[in-house]
N, CA, C and O atoms as a GROMACS GRO file, in nm:
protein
  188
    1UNK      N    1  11.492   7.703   7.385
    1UNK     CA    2  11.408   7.647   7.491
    1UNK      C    3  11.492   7.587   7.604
    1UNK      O    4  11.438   7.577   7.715
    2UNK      N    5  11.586   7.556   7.592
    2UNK     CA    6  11.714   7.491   7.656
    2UNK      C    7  11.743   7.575   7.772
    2UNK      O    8  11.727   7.550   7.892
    3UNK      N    9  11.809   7.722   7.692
    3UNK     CA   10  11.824   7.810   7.812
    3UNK      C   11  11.727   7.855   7.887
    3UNK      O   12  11.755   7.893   8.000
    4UNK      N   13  11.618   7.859   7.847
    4UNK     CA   14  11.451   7.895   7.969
    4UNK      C   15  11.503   7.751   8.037
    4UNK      O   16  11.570   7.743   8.140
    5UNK      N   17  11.477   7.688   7.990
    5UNK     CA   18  11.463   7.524   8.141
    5UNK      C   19  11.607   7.507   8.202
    5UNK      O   20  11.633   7.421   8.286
    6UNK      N   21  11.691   7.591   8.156
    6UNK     CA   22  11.807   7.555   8.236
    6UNK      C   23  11.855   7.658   8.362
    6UNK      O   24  11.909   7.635   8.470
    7UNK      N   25  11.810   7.781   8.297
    7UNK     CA   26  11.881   7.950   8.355
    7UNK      C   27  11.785   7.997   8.425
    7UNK      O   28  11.787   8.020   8.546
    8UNK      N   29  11.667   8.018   8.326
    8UNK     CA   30  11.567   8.098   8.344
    8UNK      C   31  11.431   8.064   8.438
    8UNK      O   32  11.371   8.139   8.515
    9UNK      N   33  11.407   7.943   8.410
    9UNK     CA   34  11.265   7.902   8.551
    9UNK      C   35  11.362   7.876   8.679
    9UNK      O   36  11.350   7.956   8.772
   10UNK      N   37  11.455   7.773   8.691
   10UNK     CA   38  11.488   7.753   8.784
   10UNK      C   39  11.559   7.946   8.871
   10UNK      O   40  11.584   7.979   8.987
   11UNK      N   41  11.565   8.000   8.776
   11UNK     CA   42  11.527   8.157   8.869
   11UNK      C   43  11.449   8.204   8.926
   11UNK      O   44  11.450   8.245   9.043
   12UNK      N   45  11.365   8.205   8.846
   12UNK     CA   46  11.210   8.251   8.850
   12UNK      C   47  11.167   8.135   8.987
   12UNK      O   48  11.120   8.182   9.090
   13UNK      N   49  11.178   8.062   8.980
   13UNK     CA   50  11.122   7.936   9.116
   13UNK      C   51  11.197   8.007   9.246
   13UNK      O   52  11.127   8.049   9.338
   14UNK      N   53  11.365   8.023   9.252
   14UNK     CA   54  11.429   8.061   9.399
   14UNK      C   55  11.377   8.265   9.382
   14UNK      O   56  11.368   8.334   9.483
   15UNK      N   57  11.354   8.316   9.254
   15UNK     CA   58  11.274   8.424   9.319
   15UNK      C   59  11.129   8.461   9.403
   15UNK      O   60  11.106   8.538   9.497
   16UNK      N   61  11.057   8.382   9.334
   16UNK     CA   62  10.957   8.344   9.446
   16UNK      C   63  10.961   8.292   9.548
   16UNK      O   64  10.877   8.319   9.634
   17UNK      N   65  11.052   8.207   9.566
   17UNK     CA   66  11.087   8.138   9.692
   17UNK      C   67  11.134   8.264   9.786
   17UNK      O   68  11.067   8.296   9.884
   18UNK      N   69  11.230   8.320   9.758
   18UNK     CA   70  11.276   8.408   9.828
   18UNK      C   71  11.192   8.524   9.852
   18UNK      O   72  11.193   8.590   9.956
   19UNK      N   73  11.103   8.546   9.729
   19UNK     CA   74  10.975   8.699   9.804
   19UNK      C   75  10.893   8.617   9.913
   19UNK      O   76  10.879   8.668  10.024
   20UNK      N   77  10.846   8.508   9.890
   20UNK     CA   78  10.721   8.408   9.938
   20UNK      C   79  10.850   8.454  10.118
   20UNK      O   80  10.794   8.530  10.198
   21UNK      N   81  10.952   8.422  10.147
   21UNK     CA   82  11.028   8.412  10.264
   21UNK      C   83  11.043   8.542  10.340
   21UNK      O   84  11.068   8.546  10.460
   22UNK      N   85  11.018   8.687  10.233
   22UNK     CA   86  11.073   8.779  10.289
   22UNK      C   87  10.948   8.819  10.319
   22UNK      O   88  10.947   8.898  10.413
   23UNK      N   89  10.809   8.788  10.261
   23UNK     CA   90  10.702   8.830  10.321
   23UNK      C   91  10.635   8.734  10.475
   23UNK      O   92  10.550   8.760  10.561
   24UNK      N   93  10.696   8.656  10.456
   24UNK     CA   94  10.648   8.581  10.574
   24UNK      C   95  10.743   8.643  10.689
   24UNK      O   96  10.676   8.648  10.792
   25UNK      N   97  10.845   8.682  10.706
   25UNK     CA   98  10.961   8.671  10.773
   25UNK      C   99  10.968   8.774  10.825
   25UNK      O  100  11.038   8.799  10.924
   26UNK      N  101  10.862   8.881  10.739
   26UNK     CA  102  10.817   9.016  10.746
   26UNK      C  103  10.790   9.061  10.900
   26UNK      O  104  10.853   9.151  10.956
   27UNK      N  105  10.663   8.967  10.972
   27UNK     CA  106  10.602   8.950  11.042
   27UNK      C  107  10.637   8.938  11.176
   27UNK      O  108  10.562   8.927  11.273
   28UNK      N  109  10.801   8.942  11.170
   28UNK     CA  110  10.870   8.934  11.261
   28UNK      C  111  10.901   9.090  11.354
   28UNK      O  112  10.927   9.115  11.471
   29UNK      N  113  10.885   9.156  11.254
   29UNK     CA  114  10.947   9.325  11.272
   29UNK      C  115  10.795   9.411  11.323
   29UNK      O  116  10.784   9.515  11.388
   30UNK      N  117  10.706   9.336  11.275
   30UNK     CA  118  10.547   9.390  11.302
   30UNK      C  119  10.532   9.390  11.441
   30UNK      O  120  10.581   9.301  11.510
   31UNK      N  121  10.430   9.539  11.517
   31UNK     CA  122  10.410   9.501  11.641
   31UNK      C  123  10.360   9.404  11.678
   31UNK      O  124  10.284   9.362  11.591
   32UNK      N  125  10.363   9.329  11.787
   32UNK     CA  126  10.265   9.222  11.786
   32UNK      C  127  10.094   9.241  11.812
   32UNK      O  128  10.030   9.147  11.860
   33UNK      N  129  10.041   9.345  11.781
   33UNK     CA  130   9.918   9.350  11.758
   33UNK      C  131   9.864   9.371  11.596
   33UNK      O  132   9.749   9.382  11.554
   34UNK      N  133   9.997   9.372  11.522
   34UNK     CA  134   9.982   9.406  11.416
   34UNK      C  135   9.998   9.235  11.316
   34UNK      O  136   9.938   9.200  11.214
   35UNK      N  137  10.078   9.179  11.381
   35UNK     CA  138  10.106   9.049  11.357
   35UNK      C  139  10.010   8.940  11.335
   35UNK      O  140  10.017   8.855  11.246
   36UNK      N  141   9.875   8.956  11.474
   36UNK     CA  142   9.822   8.857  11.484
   36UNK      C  143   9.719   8.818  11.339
   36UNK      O  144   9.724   8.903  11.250
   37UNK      N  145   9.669   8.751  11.326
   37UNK     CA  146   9.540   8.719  11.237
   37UNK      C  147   9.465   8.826  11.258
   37UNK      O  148   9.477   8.895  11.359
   38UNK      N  149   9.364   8.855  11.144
   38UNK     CA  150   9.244   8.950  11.155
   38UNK      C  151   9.153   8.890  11.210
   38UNK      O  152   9.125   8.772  11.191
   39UNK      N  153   9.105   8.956  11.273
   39UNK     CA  154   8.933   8.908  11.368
   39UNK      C  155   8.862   8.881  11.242
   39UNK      O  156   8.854   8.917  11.124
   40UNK      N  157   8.807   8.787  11.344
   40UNK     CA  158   8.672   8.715  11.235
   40UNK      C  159   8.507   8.769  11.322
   40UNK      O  160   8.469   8.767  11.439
   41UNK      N  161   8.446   8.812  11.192
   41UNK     CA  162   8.310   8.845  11.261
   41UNK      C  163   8.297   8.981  11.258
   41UNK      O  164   8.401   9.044  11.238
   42UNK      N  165   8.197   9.043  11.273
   42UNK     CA  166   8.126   9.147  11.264
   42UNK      C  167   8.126   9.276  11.390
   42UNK      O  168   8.070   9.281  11.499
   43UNK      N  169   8.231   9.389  11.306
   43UNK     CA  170   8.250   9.458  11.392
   43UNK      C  171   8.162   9.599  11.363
   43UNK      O  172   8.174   9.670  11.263
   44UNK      N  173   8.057   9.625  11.494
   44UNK     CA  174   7.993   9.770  11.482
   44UNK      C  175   8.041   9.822  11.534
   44UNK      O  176   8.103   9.775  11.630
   45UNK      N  177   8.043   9.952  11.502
   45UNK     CA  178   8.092  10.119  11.521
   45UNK      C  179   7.976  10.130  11.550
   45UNK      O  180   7.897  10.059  11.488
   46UNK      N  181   7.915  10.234  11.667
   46UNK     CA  182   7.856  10.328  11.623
   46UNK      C  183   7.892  10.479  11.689
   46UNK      O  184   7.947  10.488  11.799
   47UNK      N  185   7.862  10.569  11.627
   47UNK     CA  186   7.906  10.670  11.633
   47UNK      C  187   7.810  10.801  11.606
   47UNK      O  188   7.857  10.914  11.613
   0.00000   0.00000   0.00000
């Protein structure tokens, strides 16, 4: 149990840290219409 609380979470914590960074960071390379927030509200087509 020693080596999980010593090796093993504190990995597991800076690997998420680091996906959680590369997906945010992502957003940088996105066009900027691709970037913004999604619209809110109700969009019709018609066709």
């Amino acid at each position: 149990m020693a080596i999980f609380r010593q090796y093993i979470a504190p990995l597991l914590v800076v690997l998420v840290f680091l996906i959680a960074l590369v997906a945010v960071s992502a957003r940088i390379f996105l066009p900027s219409d691709m970037a913004a927030p999604a619209p809110i509200g109700l969009i019709i087509h018609n066709s």
